[in-house]
KOLKOLVEX-911975 format. One record per residue (C-alpha): residue number from 1; y, z, x; residue in one letter. Coordinates in steps of 0.001 Angstrom, whole numbers. Each point is the difference from the previous one (the first is absolute). Layout:
<pts>
+-----+---------+---------+---------+-----+
!   n !   north !      up !    east ! res !
+-----+---------+---------+---------+-----+
! NUM !       Y !       Z !       X !   A !
...
+-----+---------+---------+---------+-----+
</pts>
This chain:
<pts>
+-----+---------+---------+---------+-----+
!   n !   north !      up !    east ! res !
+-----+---------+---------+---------+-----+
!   1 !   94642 !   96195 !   96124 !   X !
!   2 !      16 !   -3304 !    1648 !   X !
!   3 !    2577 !   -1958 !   -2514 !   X !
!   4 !    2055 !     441 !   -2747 !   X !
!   5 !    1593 !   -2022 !   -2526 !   X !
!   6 !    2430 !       0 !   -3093 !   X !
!   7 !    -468 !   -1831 !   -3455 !   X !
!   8 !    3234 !   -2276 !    -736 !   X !
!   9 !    1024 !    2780 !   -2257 !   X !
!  10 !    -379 !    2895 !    2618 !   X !
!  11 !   -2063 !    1819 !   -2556 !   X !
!  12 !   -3312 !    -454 !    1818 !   X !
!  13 !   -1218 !     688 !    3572 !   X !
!  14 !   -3063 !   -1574 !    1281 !   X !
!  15 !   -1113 !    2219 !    2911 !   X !
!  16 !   -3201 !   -1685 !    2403 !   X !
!  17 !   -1698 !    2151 !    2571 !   X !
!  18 !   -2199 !    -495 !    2467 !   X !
!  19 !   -2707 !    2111 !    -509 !   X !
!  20 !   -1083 !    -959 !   -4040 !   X !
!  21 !    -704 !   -3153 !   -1632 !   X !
!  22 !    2801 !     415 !   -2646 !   X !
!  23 !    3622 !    -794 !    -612 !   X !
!  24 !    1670 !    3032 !   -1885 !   X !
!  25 !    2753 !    -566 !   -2844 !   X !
!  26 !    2693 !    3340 !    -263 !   X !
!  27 !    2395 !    -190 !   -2795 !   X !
!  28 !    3136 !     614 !    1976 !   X !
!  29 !    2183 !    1903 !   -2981 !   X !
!  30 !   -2572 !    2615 !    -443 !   X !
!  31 !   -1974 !     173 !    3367 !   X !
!  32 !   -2943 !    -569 !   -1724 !   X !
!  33 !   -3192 !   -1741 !     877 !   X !
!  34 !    -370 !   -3280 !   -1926 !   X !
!  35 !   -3603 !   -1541 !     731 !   X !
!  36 !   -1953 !   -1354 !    3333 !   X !
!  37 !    -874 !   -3227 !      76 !   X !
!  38 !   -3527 !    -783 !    1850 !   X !
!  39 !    -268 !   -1938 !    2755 !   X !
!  40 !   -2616 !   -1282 !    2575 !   X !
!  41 !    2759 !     431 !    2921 !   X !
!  42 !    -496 !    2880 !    2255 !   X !
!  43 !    3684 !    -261 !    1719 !   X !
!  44 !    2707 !   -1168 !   -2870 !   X !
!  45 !    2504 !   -1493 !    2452 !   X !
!  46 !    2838 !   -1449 !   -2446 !   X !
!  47 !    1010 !      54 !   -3304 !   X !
!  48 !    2377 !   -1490 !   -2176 !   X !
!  49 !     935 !    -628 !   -3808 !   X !
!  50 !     687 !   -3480 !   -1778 !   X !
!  51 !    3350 !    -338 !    -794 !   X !
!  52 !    -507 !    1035 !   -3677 !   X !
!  53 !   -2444 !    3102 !     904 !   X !
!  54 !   -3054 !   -1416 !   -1505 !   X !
!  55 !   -1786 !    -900 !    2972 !   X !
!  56 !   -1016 !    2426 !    2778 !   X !
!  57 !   -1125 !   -1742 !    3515 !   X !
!  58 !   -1662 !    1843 !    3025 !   X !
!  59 !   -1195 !   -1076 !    3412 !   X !
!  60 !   -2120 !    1453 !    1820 !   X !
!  61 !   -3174 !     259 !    2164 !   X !
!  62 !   -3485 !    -224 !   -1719 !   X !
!  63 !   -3039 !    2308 !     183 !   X !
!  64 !   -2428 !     -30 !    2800 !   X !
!  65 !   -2733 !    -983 !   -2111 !   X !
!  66 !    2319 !   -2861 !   -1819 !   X !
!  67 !     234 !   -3339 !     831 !   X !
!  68 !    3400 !   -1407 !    -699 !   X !
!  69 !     162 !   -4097 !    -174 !   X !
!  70 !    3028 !     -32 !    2384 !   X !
!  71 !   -1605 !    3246 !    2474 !   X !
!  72 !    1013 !    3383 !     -52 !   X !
!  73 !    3248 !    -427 !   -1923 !   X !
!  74 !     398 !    -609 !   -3490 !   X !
!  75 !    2665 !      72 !   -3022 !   X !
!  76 !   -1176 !    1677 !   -3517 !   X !
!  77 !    2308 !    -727 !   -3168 !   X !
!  78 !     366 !    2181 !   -3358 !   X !
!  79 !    1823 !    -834 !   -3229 !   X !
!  80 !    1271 !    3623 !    -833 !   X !
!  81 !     337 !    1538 !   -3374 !   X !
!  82 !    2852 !    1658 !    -775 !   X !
!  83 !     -84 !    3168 !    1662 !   X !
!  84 !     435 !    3307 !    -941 !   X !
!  85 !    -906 !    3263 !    1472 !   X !
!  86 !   -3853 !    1885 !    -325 !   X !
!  87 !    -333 !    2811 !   -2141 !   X !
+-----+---------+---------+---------+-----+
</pts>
């Protein structure tokens, strides 16, 4: 794990690592896995929620093979669904 973060509600953790290319949801009441979210970042750096949980940011550094319009770093956005945990 390189960052964490909590939704506004603290239901949610968003959990980035440095190895994958994905941002992992956990539903925080039940311990459960939510969903990954795909990304072309090989090192998720920081995370953090909008202010009414709908919006997931992440920075981080790009893949090798990627080229970013600002270099190596870059910020990917999601609008998330409402979450709840995988069966």
């Amino acid at each position: 794990t390189s960052c964490f973060a909590f939704s506004p509600d603290s239901q949610t953790l968003a959990v980035g690592t440095w190895d994958t290319n994905a941002v992992v949801l956990w539903d925080v009441r039940t311990s459960q896995r939510c969903c990954s979210l795909k990304t072309n970042l090989k090192h998720v750096s920081a995370l953090a929620f909008s202010h009414d949980g709908t919006r997931l940011v992440a920075a981080g550094e790009t893949q090798g093979n990627y080229v970013a319009p600002h270099g190596s770093s870059q910020i990917v956005e999601w609008v998330l669904p409402p979450i709840s945990p995988l069966q």
